[in-house]
C-alpha positions as CSV (number, residue, x, y, z in Angstrom):
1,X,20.1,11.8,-10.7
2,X,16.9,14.1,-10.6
3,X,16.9,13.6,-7.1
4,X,20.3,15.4,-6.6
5,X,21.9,12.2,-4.3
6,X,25.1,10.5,-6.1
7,X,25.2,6.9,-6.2
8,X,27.3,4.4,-7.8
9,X,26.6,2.5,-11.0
10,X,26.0,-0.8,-8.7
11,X,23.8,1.3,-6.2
12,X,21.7,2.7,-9.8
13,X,21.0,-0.5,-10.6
14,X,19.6,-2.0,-7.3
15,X,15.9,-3.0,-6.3
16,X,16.5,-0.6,-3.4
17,X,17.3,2.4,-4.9
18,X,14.3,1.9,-7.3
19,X,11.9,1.1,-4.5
20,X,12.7,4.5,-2.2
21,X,14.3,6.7,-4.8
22,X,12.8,6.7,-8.4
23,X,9.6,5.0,-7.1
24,X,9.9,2.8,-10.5
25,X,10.1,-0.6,-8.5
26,X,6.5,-1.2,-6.2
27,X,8.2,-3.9,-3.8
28,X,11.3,-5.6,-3.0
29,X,11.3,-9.3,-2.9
30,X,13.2,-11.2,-0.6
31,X,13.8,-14.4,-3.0
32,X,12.2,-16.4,-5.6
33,X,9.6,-17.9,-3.4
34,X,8.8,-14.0,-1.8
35,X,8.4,-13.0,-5.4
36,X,5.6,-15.7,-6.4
37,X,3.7,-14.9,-3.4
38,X,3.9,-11.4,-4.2
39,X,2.8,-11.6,-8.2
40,X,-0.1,-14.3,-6.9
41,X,-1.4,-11.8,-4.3
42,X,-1.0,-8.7,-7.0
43,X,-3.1,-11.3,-9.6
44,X,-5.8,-11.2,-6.7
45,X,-6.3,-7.9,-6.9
46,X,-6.2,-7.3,-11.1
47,X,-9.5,-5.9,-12.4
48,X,-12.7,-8.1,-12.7
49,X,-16.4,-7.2,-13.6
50,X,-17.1,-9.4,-10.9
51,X,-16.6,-8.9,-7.3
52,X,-13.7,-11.2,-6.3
53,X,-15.5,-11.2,-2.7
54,X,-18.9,-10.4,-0.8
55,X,-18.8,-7.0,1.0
56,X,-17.8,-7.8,4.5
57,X,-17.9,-5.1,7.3
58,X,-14.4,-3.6,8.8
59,X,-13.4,-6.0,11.8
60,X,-12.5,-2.4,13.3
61,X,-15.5,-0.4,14.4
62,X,-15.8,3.2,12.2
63,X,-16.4,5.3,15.4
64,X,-12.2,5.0,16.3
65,X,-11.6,7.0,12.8
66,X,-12.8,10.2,15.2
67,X,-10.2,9.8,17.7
68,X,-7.4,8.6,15.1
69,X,-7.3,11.7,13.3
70,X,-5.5,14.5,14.2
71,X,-7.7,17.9,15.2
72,X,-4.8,20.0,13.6
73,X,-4.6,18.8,10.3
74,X,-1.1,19.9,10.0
75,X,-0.3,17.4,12.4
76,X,0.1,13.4,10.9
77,X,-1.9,10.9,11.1
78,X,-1.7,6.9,10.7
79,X,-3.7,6.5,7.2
80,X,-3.4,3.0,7.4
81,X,-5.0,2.6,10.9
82,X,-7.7,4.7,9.6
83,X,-8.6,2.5,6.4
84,X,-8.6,-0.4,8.3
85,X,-12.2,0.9,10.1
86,X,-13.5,1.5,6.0
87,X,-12.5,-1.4,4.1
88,X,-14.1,-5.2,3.6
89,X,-12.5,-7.5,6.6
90,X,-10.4,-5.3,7.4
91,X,-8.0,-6.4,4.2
92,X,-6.0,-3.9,2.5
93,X,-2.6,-5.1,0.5
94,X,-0.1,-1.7,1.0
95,X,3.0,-1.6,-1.4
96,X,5.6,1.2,-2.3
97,X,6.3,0.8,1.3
98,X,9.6,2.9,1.5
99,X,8.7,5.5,-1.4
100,X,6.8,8.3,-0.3
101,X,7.2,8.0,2.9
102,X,4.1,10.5,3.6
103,X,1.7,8.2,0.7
104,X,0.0,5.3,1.8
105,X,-0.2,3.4,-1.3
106,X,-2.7,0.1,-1.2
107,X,-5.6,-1.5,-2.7
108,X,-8.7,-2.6,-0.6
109,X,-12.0,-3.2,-1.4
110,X,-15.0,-1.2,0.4
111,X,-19.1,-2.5,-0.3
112,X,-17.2,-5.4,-2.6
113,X,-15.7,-2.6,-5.4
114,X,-12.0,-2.4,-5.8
115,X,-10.3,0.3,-4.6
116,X,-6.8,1.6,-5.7
């Protein structure tokens, strides 16, 4: 594997491995039911010329971002804490959860424009 670990044939062809390894899989779904709300809340988000929703201000107040970042930028930061002070309600949909575990991958909408 271009990742130099060894796994099994049954471990190459598992959600997990493709969801923290290769990157290939975006999410891991519990069940059926898990799945369906996952696809409906990825339809949400598909591409329209039309705002799906009115711009709505962050529930978090913008002045926190100061104190949330790190002064040494070599030093991490929570991302996610961060966008939740820009985006519209304060709703932002992260997935590739356990690839890149330094990446914050998500889509969000800010002044009522996608984001991805």
């Amino acid at each position: 594997m271009a990742t130099s670990e060894t796994l099994s044939a049954e471990e190459l062809d598992g959600a997990k491995v493709h969801a923290t390894a290769t990157g290939l899989a975006d999410q891991i779904a519990l069940d059926e039911f898990d799945a369906i709300r996952k696809a409906r809340e990825w339809a949400v988000v598909l591409r329209s010329p039309i705002p799906a929703a009115l711009p709505a201000p962050p529930r978090y107040s913008k002045d926190d971002i100061v104190s949330l970042v790190n002064k040494d930028i070599q030093k991490p930061f929570n991302m996610s804490k961060v966008l939740l002070r820009l985006v519209d309600d304060t709703r932002i949909s992260i997935f590739k959860l356990g690839y890149g575990l330094s990446m914050l991958t998500a889509w969000a909408d800010i002044l009522g424009r996608e984001l991805d």
